[in-house]
LOLUM-880413 format. One record per residue (C-alpha): residue in three letters; x, y, z; residue number from 0. Coordinates in Angstrom, 2 decimals. Example, Ala and Ser with C-alpha at 12.3 -4.5 7.8 and 13.67 -1.06 7.14 Angstrom:
BEGIN
- ALA|12.30|-4.50|7.80|0
- SER|13.67|-1.06|7.14|1
***
This chain:
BEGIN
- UNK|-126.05|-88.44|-61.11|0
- UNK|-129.03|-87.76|-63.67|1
- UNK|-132.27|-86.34|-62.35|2
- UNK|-134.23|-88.92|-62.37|3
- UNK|-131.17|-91.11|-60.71|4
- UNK|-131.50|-88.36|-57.81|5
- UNK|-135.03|-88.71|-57.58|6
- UNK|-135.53|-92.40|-57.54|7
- UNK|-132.29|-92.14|-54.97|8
- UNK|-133.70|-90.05|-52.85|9
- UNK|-136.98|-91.85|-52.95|10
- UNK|-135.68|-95.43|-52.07|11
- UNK|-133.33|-93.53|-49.13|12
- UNK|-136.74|-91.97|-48.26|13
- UNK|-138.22|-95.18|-47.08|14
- UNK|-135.39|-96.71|-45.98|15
- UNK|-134.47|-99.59|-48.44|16
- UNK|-131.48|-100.99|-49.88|17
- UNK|-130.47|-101.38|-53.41|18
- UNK|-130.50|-104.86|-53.00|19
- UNK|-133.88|-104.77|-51.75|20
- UNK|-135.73|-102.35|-54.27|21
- UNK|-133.65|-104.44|-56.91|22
- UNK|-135.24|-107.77|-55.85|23
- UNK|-138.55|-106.15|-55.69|24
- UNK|-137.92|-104.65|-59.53|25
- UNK|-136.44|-107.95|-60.88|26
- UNK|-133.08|-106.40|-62.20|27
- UNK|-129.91|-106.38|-60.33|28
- UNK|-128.72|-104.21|-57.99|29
- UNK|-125.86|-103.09|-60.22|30
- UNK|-128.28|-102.28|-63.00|31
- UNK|-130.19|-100.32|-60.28|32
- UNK|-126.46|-98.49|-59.01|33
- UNK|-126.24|-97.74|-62.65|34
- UNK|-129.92|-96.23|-62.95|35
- UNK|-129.11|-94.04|-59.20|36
- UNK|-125.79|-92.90|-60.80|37
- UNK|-127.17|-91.80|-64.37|38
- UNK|-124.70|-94.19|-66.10|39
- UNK|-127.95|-96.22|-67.25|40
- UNK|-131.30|-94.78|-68.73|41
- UNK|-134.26|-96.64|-67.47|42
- UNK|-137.14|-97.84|-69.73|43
- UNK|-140.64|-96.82|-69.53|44
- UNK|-141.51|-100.34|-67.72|45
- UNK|-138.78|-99.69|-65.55|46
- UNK|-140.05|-96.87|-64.31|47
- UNK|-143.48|-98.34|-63.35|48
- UNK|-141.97|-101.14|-61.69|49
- UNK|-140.05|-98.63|-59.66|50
- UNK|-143.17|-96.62|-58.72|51
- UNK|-144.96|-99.65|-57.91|52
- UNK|-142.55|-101.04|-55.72|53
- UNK|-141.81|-97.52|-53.60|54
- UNK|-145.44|-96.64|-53.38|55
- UNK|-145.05|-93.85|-55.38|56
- UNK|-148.26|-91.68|-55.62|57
- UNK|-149.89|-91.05|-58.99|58
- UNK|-149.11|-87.00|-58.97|59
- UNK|-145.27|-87.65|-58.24|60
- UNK|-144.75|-90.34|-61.05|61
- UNK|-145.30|-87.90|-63.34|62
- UNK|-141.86|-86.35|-62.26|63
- UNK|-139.92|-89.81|-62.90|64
- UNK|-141.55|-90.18|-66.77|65
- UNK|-140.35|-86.02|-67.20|66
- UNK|-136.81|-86.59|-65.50|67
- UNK|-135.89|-89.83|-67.45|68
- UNK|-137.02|-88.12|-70.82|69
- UNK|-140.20|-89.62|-71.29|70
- UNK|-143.94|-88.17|-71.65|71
- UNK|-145.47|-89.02|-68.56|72
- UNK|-148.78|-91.18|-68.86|73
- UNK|-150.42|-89.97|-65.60|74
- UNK|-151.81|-86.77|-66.11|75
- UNK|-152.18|-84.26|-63.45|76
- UNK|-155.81|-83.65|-62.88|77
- UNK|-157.67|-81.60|-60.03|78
- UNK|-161.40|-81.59|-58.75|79
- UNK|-162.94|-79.82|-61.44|80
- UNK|-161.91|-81.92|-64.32|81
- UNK|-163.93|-83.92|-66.29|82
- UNK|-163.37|-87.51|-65.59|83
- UNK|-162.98|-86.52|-61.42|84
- UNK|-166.83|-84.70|-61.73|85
- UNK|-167.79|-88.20|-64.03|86
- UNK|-166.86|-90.45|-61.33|87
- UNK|-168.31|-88.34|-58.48|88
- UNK|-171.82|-88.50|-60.37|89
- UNK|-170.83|-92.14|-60.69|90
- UNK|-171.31|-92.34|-56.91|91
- UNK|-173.43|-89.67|-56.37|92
- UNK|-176.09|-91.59|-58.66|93
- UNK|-175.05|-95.46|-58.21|94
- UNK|-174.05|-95.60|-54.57|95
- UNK|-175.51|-92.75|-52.55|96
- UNK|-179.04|-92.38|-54.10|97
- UNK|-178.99|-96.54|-53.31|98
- UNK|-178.01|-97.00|-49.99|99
- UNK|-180.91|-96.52|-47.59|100
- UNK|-179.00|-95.47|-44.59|101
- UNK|-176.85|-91.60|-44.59|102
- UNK|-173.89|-91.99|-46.74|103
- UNK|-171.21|-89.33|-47.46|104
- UNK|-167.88|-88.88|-49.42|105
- UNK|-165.30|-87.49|-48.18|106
- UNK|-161.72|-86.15|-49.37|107
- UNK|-158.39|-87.01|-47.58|108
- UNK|-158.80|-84.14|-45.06|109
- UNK|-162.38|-85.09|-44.54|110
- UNK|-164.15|-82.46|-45.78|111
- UNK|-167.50|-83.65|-47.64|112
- UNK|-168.00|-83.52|-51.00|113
- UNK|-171.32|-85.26|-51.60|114
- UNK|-173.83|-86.88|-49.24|115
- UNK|-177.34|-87.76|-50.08|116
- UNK|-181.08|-86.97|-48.56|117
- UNK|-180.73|-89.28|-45.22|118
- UNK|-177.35|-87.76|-44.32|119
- UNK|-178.45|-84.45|-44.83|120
- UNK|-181.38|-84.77|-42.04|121
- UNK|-179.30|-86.55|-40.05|122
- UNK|-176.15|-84.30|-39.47|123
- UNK|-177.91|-81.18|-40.58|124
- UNK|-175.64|-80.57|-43.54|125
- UNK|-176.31|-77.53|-46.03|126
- UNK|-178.55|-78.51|-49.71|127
- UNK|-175.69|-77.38|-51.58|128
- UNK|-171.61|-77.44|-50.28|129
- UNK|-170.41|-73.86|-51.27|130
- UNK|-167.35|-74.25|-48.98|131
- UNK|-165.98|-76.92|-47.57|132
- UNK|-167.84|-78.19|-44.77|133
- UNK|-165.73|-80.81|-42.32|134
- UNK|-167.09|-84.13|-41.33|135
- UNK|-165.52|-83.17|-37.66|136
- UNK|-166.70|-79.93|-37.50|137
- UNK|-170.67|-81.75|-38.18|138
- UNK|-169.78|-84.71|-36.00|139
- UNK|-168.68|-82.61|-33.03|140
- UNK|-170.69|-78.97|-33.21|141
- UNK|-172.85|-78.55|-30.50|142
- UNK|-176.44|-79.45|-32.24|143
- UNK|-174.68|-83.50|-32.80|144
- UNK|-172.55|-83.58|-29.22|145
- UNK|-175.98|-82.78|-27.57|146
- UNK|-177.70|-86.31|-28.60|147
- UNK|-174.67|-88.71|-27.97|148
- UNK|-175.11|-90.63|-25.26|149
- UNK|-171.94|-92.71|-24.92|150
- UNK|-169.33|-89.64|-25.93|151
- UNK|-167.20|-91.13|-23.12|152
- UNK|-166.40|-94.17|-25.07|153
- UNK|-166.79|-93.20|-28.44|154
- UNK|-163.96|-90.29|-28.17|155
- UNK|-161.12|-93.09|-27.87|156
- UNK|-162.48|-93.52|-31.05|157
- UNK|-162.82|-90.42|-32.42|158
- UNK|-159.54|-88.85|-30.85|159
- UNK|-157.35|-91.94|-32.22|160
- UNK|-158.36|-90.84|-35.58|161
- UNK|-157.92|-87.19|-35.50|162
- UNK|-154.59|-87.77|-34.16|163
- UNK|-154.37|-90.19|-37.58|164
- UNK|-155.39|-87.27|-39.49|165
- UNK|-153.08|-84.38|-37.89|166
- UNK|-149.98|-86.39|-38.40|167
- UNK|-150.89|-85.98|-42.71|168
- UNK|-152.61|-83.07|-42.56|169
- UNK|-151.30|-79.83|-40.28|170
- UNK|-154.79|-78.04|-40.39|171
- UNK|-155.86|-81.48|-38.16|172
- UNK|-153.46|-80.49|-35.29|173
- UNK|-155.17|-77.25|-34.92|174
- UNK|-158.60|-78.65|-34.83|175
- UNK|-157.20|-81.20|-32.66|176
- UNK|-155.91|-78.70|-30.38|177
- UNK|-159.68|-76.30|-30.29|178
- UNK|-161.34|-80.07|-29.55|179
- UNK|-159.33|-80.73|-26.89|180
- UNK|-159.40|-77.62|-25.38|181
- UNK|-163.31|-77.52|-25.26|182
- UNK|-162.58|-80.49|-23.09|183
- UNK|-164.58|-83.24|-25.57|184
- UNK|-161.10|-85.36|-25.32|185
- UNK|-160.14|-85.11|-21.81|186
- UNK|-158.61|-88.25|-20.31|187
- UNK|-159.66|-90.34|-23.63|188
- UNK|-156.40|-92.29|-23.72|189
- UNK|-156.71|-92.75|-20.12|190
- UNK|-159.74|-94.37|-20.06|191
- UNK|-158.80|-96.36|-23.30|192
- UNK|-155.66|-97.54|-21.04|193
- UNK|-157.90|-98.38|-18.16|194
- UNK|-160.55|-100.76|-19.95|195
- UNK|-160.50|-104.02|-18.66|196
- UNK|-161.84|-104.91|-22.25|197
- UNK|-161.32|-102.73|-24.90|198
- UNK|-164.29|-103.42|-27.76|199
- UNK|-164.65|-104.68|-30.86|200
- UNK|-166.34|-101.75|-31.89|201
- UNK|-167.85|-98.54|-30.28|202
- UNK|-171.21|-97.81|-31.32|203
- UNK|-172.44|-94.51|-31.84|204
- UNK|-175.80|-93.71|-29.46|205
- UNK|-177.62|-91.36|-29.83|206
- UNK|-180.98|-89.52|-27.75|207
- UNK|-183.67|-87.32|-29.58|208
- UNK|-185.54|-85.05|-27.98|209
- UNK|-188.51|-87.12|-28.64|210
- UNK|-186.88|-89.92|-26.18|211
- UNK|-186.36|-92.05|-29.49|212
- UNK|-182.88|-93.71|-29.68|213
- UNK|-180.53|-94.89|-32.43|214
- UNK|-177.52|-96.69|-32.71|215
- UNK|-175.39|-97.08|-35.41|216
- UNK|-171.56|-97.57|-36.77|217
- UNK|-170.02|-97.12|-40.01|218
- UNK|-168.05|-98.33|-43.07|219
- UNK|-165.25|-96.37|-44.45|220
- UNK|-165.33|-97.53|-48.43|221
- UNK|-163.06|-96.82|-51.28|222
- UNK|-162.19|-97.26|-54.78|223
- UNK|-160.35|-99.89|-55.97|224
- UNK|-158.50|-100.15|-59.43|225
- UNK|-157.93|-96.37|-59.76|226
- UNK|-154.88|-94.62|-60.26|227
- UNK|-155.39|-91.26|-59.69|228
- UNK|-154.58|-89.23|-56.25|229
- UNK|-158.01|-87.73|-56.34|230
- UNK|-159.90|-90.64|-56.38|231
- UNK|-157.28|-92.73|-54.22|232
- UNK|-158.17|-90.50|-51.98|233
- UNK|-162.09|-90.21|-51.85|234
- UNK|-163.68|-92.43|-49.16|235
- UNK|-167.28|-93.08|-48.63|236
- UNK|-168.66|-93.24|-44.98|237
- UNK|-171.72|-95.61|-44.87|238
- UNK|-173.65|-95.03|-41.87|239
- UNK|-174.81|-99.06|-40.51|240
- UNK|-178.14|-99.37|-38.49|241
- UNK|-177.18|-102.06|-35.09|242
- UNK|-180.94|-102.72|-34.25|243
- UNK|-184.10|-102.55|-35.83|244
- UNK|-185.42|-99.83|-34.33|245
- UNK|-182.52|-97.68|-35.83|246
- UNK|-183.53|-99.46|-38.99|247
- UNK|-186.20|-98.21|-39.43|248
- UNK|-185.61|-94.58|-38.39|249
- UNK|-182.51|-94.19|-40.96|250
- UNK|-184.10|-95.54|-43.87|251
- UNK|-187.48|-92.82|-42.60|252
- UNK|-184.94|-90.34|-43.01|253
- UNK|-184.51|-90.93|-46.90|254
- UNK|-188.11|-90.16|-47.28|255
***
């Protein structure tokens, strides 16, 4: 078996599908594709997209298929400091950020934030420049936020349901996971969740300044589409959503 057969085996095996299936999904046969698993046949640069494609391969790990079947790999390996990731950060930073009048952030896949702009700085208290990385759950549930929510008791189904998300990708997660839930801000979430005689559409976030003024507001979790790069794949920008006018008006104050 050549490498690349033993990767591309051990990838299809990975997500449990059949020859016949990936083989369908490639258009070739499933002999051609015993041949390709075995070494006995060399695959061709289209091939090997159509392979990636089909398993969901990411970006970083096609390289390794191009390398192992003898090719030069057309997805190079970039990281957060190189050009074209800081060009399409400014992209954001300057076309989507500085434009929406509400707190907007973006976020990596462990949710640490990368860029935010004037309105989400007032309104979570972040930093004026990141010099390490700064968590959105560490912001969201510090003492300082917690203090004005008013309906934590629904909104940590929420907010627990996606933590968990996050600590079954990320390990770091299950440790935060644990400190949250041992400062009690998840106790009997899941119980109450399995109690509701309705469960929501959405949960609202409320929240109570000391001046008596309230807000209430939800979210949009955005992304990029045609990208293929792990980096950006894996940036999402939060978009913070006024539900009345009086929070209307008291996010877009913020950007001034």
């Amino acid at each position: 078996m050549s490498n690349f057969g033993q990767i591309l085996s051990s990838e299809r095996k990975s997500r449990g599908i059949s020859q016949h299936r990936l083989a369908v999904d490639v258009e070739t046969t499933q002999r051609h594709l015993s041949f390709l698993e075995t070494g006995r046949s060399r695959p061709s640069r289209e091939m090997i997209i159509r392979l990636a494609e089909a398993l969901e391969i990411p970006q970083s790990q096609r390289s390794d298929l191009f390398e192992a079947a003898g090719f030069t790999s057309p997805y190079p390996k970039r990281n957060h400091d190189s050009k074209t990731i800081r060009q399409t950060l400014d992209l954001l930073e300057n076309f989507v950020l500085a434009n929406w009048p509400f707190p907007a952030m973006i976020l990596d896949p462990k949710m640490n934030v990368l860029s935010f702009n004037q309105s989400a700085k007032k309104m979570f208290i972040l930093p004026d420049e990141i010099s390490q990385p700064v968590n959105v759950y560490d912001v969201l549930l510090s003492n300082g936020f917690m203090e004005q929510v008013q309906n934590w008791e629904e909104l940590s189904w929420a907010v627990y349901l996606r933590l968990r998300r996050q600590a079954q990708k990320f390990p770091q997660f299950s440790e935060k996971l644990k400190s949250f839930e041992a400062a009690g801000l998840f106790d009997d979430a899941i119980k109450r969740l399995a109690n509701s005689s309705e469960v929501p559409a959405f949960i609202p976030v409320m929240l109570e300044f000391e001046d008596g003024t309230r807000l209430q507001f939800t979210s949009l979790e955005a992304g990029m589409s045609t990208v293929h790069d792990d980096i950006l794949s894996g940036l999402s920008i939060e978009l913070v959503i006024p539900l009345d006018q009086t929070s209307d008006q008291i996010l877009k104050g913020l950007a001034l």
